[in-house]
C-alpha positions in Angstrom: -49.8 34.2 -25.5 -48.2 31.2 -27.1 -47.3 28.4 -25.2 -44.3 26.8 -25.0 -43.7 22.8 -25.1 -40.1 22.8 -23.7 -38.9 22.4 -20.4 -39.0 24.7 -17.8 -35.6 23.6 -16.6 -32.3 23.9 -18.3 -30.5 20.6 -18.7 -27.1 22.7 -19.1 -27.8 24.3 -15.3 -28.1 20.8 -13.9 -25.9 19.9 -11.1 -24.6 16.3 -11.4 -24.8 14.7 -7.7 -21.3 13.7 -6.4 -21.2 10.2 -4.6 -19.3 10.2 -1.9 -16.1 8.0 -2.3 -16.2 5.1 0.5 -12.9 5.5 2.8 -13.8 2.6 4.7 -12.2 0.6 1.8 -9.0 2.9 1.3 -8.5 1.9 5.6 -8.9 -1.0 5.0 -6.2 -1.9 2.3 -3.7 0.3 4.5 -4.6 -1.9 7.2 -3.7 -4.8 5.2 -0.8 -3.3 3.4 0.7 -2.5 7.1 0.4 -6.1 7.8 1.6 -8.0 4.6 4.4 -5.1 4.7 5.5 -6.9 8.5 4.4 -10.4 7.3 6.7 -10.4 4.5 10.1 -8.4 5.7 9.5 -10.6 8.8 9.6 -13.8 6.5 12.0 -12.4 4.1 14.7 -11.7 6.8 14.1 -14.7 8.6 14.1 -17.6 5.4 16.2 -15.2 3.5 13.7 -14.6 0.6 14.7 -11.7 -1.8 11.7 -11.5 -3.6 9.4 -11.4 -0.1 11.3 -8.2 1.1 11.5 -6.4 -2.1 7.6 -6.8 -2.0 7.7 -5.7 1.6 9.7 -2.6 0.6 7.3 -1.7 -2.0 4.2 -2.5 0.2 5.8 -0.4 3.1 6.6 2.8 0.3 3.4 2.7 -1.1 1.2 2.7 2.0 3.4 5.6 2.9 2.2 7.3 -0.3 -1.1 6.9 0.5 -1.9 7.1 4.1 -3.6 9.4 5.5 -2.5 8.8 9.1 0.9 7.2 9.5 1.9 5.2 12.2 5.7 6.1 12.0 6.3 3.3 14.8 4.9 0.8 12.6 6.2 2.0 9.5 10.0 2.3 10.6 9.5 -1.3 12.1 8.2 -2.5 8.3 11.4 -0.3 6.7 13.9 -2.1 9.5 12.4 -5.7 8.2 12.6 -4.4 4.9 15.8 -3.3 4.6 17.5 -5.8 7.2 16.6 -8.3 5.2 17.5 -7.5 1.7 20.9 -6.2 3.0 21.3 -9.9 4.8 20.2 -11.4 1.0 22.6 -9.4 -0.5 25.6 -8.3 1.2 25.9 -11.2 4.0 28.7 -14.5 3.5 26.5 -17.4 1.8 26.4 -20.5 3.7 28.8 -22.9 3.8 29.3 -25.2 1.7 28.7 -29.1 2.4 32.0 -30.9 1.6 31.7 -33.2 -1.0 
């Protein structure tokens, strides 16, 4: 009987260990999506920024995309701001103007 001087395991039958993926961090940036989503349509419709509710908009669409639980109260109040306020920014009368 010869023996042998390799291993008695197989490297190739090794099972790699899977790490669980840490969810507390995916709740907590839809947590803080959902509230720069209301912070900024809130602002945006209020000081008439178009830039703060596109980037409401797109914070509101992607938590959508992503959540695992939705909140549809919450997320049709962010789409209201959203939308309330780029339609005021872009469809509304300018102020007028100061005569000269």
């Amino acid at each position: 009987m010869s023996q042998s001087t390799a291993s008695p395991v197989d490297p190739l039958l090794a099972v790699p260990e899977e790490v669980p993926e840490n969810d507390e961090m995916k709740d907590d940036l839809a947590e803080l999506l959902n509230m720069l989503a209301m912070m900024m349509g809130a602002s945006g419709l209020m000081m008439r920024w178009k830039w703060m509710c596109w980037g409401s908009l797109f914070a509101c669409v992607y938590n959508l995309c992503n959540a695992r639980k939705i909140d549809y109260k919450n997320t049709l109040m962010q789409l209201m701001f959203a939308l309330a306020g780029l339609f005021i920014n872009y469809l509304a009368p300018p102020p007028p103007q100061k005569a000269a």
